[in-house]
Kinemage of the C-alpha trace (Angstrom):
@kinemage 1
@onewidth
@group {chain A} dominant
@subgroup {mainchain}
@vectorlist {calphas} color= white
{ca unk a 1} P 79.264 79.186 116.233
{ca unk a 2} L 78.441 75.597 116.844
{ca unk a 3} L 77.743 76.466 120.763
{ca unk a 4} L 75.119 79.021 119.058
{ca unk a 5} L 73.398 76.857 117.108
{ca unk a 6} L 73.074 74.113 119.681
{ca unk a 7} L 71.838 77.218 122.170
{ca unk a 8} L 69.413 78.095 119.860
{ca unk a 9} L 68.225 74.672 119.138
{ca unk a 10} L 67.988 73.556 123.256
{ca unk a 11} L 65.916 76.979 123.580
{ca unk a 12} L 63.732 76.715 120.732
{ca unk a 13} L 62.591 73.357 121.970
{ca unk a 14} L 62.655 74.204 125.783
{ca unk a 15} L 60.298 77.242 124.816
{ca unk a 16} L 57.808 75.110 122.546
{ca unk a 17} L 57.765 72.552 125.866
{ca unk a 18} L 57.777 75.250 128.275
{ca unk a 19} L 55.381 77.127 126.975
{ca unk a 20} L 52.603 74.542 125.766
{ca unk a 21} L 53.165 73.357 129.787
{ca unk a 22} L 52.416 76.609 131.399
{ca unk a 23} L 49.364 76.979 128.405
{ca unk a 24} L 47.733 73.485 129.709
{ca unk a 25} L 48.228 75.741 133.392
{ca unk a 26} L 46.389 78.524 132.446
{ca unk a 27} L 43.594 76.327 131.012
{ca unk a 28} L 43.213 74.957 134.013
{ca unk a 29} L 43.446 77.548 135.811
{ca unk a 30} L 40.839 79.864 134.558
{ca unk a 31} L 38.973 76.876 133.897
{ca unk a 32} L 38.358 76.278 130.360
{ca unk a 33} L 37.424 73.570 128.406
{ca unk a 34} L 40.241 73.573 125.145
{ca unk a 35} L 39.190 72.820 121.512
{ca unk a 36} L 39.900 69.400 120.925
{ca unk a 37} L 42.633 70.541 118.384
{ca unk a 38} L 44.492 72.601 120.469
{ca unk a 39} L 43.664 69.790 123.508
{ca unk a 40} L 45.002 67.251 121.886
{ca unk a 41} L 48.140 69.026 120.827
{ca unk a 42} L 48.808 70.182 124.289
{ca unk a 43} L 48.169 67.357 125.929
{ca unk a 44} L 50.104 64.866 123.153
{ca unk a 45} L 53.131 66.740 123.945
{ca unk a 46} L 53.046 67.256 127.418
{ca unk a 47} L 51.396 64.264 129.122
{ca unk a 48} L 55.016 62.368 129.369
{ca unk a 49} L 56.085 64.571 131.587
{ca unk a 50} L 52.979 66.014 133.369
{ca unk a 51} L 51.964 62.034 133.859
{ca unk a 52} L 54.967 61.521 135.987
{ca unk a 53} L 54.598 64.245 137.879
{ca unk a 54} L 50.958 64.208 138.475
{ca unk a 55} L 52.214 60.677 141.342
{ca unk a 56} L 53.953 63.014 142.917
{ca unk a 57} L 52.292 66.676 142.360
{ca unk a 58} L 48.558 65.913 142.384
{ca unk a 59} L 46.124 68.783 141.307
{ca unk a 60} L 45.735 70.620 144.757
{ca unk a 61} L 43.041 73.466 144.664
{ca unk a 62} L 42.110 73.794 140.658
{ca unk a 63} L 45.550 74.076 139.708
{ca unk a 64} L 46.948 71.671 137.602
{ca unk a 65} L 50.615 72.083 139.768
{ca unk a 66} L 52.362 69.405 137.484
{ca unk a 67} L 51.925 71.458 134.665
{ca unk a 68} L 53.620 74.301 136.524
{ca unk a 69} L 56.283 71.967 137.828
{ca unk a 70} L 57.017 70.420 134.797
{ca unk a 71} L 57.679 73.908 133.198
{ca unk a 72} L 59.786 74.952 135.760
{ca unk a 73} L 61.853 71.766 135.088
{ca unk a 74} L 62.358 72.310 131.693
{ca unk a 75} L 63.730 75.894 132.060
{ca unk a 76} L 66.083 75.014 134.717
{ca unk a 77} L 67.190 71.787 132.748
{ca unk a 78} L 67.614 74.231 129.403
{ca unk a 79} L 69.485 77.048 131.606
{ca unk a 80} L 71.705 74.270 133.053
{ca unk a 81} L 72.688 73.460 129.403
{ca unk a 82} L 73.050 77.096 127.853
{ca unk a 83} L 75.035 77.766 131.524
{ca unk a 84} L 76.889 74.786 131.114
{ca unk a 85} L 78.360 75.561 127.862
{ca unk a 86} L 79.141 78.977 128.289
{ca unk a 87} L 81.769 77.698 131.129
{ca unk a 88} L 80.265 78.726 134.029
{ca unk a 89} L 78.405 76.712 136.618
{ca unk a 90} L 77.083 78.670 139.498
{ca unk a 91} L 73.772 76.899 141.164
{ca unk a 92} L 72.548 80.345 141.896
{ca unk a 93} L 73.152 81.623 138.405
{ca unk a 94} L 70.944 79.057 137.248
{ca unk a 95} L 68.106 79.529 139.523
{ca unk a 96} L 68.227 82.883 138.588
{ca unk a 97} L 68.275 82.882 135.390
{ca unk a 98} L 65.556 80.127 135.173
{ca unk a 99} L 63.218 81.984 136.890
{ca unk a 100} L 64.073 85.055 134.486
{ca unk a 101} L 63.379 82.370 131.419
{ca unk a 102} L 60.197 81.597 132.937
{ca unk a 103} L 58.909 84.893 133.283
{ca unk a 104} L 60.271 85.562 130.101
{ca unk a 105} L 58.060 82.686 128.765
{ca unk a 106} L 54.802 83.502 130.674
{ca unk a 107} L 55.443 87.390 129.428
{ca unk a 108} L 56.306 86.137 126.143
{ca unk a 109} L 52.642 84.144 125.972
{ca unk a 110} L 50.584 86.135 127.566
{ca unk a 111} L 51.555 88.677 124.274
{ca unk a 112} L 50.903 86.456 121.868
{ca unk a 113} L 47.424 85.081 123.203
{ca unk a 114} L 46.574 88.729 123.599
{ca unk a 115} L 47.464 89.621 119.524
{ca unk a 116} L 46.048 86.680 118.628
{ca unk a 117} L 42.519 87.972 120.230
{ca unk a 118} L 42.810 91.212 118.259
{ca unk a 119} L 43.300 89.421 115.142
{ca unk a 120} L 40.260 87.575 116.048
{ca unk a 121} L 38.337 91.207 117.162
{ca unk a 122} L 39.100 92.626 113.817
{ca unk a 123} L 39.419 89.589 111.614
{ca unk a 124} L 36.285 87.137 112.799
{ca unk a 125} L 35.256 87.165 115.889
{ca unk a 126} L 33.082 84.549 115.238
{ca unk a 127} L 35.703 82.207 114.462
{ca unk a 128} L 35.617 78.736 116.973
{ca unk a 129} L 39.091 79.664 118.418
{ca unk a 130} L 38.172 82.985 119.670
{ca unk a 131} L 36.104 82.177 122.351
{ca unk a 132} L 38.959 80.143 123.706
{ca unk a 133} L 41.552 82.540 123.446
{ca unk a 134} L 38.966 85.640 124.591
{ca unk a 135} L 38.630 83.550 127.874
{ca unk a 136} L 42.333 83.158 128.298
{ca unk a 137} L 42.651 86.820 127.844
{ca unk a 138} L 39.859 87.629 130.155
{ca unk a 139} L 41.756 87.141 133.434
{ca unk a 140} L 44.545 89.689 132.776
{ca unk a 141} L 42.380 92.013 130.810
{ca unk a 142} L 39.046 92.362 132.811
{ca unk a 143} L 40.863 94.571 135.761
{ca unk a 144} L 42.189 97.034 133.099
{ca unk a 145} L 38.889 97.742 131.492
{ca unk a 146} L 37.809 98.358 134.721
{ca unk a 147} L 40.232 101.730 134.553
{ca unk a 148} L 40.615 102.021 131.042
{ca unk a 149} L 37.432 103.164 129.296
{ca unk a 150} L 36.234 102.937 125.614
{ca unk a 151} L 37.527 105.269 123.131
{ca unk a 152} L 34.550 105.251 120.750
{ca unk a 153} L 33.471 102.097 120.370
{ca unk a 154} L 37.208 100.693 120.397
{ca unk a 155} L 38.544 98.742 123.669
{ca unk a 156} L 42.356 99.970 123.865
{ca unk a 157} L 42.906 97.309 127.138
{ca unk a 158} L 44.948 94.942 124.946
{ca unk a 159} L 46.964 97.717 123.792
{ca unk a 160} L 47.611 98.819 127.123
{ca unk a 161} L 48.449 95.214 128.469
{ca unk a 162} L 51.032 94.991 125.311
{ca unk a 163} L 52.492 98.046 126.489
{ca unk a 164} L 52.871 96.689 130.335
{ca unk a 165} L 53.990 93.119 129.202
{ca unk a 166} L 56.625 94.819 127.326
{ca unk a 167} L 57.713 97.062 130.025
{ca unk a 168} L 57.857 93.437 132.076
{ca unk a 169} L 60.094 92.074 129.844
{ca unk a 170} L 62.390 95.205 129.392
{ca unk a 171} L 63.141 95.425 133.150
{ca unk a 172} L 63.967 91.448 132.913
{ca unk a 173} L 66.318 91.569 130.018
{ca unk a 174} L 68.258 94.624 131.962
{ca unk a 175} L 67.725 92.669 135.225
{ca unk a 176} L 69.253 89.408 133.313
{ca unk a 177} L 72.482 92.018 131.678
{ca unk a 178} L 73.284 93.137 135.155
{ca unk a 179} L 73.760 89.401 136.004
């Protein structure tokens, strides 16, 4: 029970990191300028670790690769714990199941940006935060709609990317029970 709750906890805080890490990524790599709200959130939280890493990883080619490294990081450090107390301590296990996490992660946010642009669509698309999250969107959405046409007046492409980004994650978790 107590290993639970401690899991739980390690995760919870490992996802919030993780995933505001590969978020300041994405912004830079699809090149958008944040709101200063959700800027200085991200970057509050992150820069002690992206800092660091930026000596050693500078930004090579657009990407911010600190970001990305500093990610990775905290999903093998959090694996290494939830590993660690289960009893088992296989290097290879690790790696494995970090890389699941991460996927997991960049799955797991790619869904929620995506909802969050429908509520926008249907709610107020006029709202200052939907122009950010529309361009986030854009990248993964723009070569569906080039297959996927409108029913009506009604673009079904985030629907569609839901449906593949939980397909994604399906064949992970059965990848991560065969483990």
């Amino acid at each position: 029970m107590l290993f639970s709750i401690l899991s739980l906890l390690i995760d919870t805080v490992a996802g919030i990191l993780g995933g505001l890490l590969l978020l300041r990524f994405w912004m830079q790599a699809v090149r958008i300028r944040p709101p200063m709200s959700v800027a200085q959130f991200t970057f509050q939280l992150t820069d002690w670790l992206v800092k660091p890493l930026r000596r050693v990883l500078p930004g090579v080619g657009g990407y911010d690769w600190a970001s990305l490294v500093g990610a990775v990081f905290v999903v093998v450090i959090s694996m290494t714990i939830d590993v660690a107390m289960v009893g088992s301590f296989s290097p290879r296990l690790i790696l494995v199941l970090s890389l699941l996490r991460l996927m997991q992660w960049i799955f797991y946010g790619l869904t929620g940006l995506i909802l969050i642009g429908v509520v926008f669509s249907w709610v107020n698309p006029y709202a200052p935060m939907a122009p950010f999250v529309q361009a986030l969107t854009d990248p993964m959405l723009r070569p569906l709609r080039r297959f996927i046409p409108l029913i009506g007046s009604i673009d079904v492409t985030p629907m569609v990317a839901l449906i593949l980004l939980q397909i994604a994650l399906k064949l992970i978790d059965m990848f991560i029970l065969q483990l």
